[in-house]
C-alpha positions as semicolon CSV with decimal commas, in nm:
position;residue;x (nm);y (nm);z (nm)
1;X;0,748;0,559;2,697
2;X;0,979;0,253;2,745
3;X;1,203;0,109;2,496
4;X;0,954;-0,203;2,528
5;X;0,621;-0,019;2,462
6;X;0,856;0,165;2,188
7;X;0,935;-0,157;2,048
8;X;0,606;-0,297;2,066
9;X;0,443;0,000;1,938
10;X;0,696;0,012;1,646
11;X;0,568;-0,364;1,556
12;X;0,240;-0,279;1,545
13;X;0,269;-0,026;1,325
14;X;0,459;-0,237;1,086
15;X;0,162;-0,521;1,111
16;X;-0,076;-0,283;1,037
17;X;0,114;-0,165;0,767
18;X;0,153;-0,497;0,605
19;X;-0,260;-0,529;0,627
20;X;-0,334;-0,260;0,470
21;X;-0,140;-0,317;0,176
22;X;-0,210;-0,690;0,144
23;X;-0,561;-0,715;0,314
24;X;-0,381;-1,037;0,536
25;X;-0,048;-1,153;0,732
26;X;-0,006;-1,460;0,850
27;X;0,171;-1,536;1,197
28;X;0,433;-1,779;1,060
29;X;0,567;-1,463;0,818
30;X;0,583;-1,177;1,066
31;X;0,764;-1,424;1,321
32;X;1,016;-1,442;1,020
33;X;0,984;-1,025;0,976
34;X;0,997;-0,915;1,297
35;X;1,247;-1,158;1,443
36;X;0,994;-1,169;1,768
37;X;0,809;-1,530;1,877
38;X;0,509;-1,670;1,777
39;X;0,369;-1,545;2,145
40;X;0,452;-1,202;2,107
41;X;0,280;-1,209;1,728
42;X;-0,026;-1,282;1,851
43;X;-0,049;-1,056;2,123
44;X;0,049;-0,797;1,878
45;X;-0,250;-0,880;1,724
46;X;-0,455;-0,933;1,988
47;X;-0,329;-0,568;2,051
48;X;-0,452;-0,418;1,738
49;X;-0,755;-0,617;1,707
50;X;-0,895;-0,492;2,029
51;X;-0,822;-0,106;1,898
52;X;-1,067;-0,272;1,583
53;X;-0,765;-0,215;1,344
54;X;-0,754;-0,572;1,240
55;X;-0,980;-0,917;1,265
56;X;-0,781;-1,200;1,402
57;X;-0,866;-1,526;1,239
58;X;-0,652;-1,874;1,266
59;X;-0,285;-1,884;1,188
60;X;-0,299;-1,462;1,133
61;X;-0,542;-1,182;1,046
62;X;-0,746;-0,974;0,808
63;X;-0,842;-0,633;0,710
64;X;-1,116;-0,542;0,994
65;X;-1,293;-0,294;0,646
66;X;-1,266;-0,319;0,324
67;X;-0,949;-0,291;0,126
68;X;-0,929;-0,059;-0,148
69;X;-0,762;-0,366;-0,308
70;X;-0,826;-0,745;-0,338
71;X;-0,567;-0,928;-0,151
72;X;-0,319;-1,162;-0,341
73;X;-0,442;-1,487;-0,424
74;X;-0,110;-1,590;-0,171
75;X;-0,187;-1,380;0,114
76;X;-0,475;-1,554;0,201
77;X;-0,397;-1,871;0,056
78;X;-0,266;-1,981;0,436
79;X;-0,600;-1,828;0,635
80;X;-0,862;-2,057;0,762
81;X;-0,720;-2,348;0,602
82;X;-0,945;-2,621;0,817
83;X;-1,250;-2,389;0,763
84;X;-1,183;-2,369;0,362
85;X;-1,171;-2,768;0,352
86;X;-1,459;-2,824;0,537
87;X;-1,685;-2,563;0,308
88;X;-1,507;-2,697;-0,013
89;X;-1,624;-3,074;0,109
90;X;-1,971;-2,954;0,131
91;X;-1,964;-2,754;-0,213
92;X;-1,815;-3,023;-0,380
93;X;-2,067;-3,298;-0,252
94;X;-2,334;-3,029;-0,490
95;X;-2,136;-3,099;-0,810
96;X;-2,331;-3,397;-1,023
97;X;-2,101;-3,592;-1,298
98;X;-2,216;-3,516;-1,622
99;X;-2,277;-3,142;-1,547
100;X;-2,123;-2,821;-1,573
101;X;-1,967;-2,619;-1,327
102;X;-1,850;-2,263;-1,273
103;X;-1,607;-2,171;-1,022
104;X;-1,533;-1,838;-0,974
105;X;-1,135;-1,673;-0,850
106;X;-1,088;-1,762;-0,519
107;X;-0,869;-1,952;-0,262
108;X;-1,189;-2,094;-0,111
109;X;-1,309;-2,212;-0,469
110;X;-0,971;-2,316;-0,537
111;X;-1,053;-2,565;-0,237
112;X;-1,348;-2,704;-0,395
113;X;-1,227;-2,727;-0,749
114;X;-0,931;-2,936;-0,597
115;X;-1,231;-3,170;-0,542
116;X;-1,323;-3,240;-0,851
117;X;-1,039;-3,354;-1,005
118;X;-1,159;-3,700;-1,074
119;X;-1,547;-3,608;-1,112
120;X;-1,614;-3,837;-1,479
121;X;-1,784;-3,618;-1,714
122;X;-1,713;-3,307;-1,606
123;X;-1,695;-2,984;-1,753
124;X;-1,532;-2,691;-1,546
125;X;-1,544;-2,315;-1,666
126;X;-1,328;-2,082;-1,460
127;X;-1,186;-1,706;-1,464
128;X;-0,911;-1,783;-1,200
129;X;-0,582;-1,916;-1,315
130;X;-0,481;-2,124;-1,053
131;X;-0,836;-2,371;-1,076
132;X;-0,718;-2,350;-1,466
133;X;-0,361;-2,447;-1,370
134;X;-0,451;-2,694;-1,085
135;X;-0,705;-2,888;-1,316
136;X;-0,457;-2,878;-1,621
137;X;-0,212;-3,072;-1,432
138;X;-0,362;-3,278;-1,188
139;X;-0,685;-3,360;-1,324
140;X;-0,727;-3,762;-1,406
141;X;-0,797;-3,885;-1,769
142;X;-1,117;-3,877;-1,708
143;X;-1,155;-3,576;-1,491
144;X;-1,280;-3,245;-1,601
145;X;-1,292;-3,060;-1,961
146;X;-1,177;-2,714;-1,847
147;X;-1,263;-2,390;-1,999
148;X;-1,046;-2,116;-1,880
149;X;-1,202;-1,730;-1,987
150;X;-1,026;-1,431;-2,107
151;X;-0,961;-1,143;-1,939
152;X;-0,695;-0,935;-1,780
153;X;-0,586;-1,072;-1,446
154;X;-0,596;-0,928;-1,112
155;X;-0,415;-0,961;-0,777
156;X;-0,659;-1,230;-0,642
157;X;-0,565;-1,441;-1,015
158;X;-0,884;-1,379;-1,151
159;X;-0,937;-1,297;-1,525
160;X;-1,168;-1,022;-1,550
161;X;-1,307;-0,732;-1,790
162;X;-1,480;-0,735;-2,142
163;X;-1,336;-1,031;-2,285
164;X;-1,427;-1,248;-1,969
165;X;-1,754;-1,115;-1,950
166;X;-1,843;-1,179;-2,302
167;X;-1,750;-1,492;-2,318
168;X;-1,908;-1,612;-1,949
169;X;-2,247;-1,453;-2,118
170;X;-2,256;-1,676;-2,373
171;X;-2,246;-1,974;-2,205
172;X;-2,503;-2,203;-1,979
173;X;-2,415;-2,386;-1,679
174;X;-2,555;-2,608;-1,423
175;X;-2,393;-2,476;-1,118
176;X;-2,174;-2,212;-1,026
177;X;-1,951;-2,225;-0,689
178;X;-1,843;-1,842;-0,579
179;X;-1,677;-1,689;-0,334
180;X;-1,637;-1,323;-0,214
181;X;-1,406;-1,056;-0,053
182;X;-1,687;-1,027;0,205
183;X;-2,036;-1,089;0,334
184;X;-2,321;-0,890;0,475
185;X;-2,685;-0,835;0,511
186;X;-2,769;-0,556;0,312
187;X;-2,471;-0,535;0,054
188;X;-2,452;-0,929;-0,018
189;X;-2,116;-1,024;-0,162
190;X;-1,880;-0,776;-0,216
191;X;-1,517;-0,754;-0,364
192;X;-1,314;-0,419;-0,390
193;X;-1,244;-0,479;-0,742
194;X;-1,511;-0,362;-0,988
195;X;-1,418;-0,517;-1,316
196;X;-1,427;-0,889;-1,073
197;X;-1,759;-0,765;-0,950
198;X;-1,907;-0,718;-1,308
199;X;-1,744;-1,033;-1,413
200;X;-1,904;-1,222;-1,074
201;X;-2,228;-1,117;-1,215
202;X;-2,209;-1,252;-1,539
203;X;-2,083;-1,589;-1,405
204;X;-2,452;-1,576;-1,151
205;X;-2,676;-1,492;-1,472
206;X;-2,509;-1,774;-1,636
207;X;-2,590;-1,979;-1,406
208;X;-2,937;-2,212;-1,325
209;X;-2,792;-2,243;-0,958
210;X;-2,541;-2,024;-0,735
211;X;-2,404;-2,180;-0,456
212;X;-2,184;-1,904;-0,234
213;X;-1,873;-2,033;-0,046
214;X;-1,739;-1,813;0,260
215;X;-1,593;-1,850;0,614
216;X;-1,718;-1,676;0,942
217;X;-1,439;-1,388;0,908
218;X;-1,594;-1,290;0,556
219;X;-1,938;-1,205;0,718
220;X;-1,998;-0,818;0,813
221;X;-1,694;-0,727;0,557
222;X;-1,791;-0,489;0,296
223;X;-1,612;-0,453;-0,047
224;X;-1,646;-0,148;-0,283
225;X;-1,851;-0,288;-0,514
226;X;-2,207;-0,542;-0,486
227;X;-2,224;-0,814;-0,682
228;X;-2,495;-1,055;-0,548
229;X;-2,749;-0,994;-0,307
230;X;-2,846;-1,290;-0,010
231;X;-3,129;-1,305;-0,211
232;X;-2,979;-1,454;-0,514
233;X;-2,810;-1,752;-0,381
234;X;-2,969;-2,084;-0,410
235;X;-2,721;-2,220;-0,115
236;X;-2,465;-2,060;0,125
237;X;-2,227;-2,294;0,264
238;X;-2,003;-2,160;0,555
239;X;-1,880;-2,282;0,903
240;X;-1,959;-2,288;1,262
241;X;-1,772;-1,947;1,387
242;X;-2,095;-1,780;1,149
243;X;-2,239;-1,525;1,462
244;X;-2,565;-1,614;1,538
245;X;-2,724;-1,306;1,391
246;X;-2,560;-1,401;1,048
247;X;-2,677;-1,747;1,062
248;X;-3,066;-1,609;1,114
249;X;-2,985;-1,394;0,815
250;X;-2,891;-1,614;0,588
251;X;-3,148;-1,854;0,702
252;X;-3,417;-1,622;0,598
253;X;-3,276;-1,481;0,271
254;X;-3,066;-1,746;0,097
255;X;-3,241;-2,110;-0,091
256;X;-3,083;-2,318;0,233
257;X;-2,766;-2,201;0,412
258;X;-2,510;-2,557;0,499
259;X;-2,345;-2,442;0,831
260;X;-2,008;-2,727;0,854
């Protein structure tokens, strides 16, 4: 083996590394790591994404399974950036004045609730501390009423468990916006985290209408734990990388599917 290969192989190892324990790397950091260009980066992970080890999506890549954890709320805060505007556009144009909204933990839903800042009449309810954060300081006079649950949080920022559930059960709302860890036929929306997943599912029964936010490189990933099958969603809004398979999926099983 030469010291290149060695080198390269070395690399690798450390990317792959880094995905399993965060679930996502983006290019711009391992440039910084590795002290290697931007060109050699990607063929890195061009590399391992060919060997299936990885999914490359834009500006880095993902877990190609499931993680046995949710990533951090920053580790994918950088992925798909375009793609998360573009969905949180067309989840936002669902939200009526006057009403009340859910938004579950989430960088996409973070996206949409970003949105909403100066929606009059508005009344926001939210397990995930940065939407709480983001519409405690930014929101207008006469933006959103926010109403943050309880809960203990986890590494995606979401407040989860008893407390969150009991409180999310308790209330009525018109819409709720959710995202997920990943997206297929059979399992629905997933996460790896089970307390999230139980909270997720109070949020939906709370709810008179779901709408489910998620980019191309969520569908055919499969977290530990179920939360929602296709068949509950009253709209599924994601983007125009969606395989064609998915999109006749999701066609047939959720209320109307927006493709952006």
């Amino acid at each position: 083996m030469t010291d290149g290969a060695l080198l390269a192989a070395q690399r690798r190892a450390l990317i792959l590394d880094q995905v399993r324990r965060h679930g996502a790397v983006k290019v711009a950091e391992l440039v910084d790591r590795l002290g290697v260009s931007d060109m050699t980066v990607r063929r890195d992970l061009d590399a391992l994404a060919r060997t299936g080890a990885v999914r490359k999506v834009h500006g880095g890549a993902v877990a190609r399974t499931a993680a046995a954890e949710e990533p951090a709320f920053e580790a994918k805060s950088g992925l798909e950036t375009d793609t998360k505007a573009a969905l949180a556009e067309a989840a936002a144009a669902q939200v009526q004045p006057g009403s009340v909204v859910a938004i579950s933990a989430g960088t996409t839903t973070y996206a949409v609730a970003a949105r909403l800042l100066d929606v009059p009449g508005l009344t926001v309810v939210t397990n995930s501390l940065p939407v709480a954060e983001l519409l405690r300081t930014h929101a207008g006079e006469d933006g959103p009423d926010l109403l943050l649950t309880g809960g203990a949080p986890t590494r995606s920022a979401a407040l989860v468990g008893p407390l969150a559930d009991q409180a999310i059960r308790s209330l009525h709302v018109d819409l709720l916006i959710i995202g997920a860890h990943g997206v297929s036929e059979h399992a629905g929306l997933t996460t790896p985290n089970l307390a999230e997943a139980q909270t997720n599912r109070a949020l939906i029964a709370s709810a008179h209408r779901t709408v489910a936010v998620a980019d191309h490189t969520k569908w055919g990933v499969v977290g530990l734990s179920s939360f929602a099958a296709l068949t509950d969603l009253d709209c599924f809004i994601t983007d125009r990388d969606i395989p064609a398979d998915a999109r006749a999926t999701l066609t047939e099983s959720c209320g109307a599917l927006f493709v952006v």
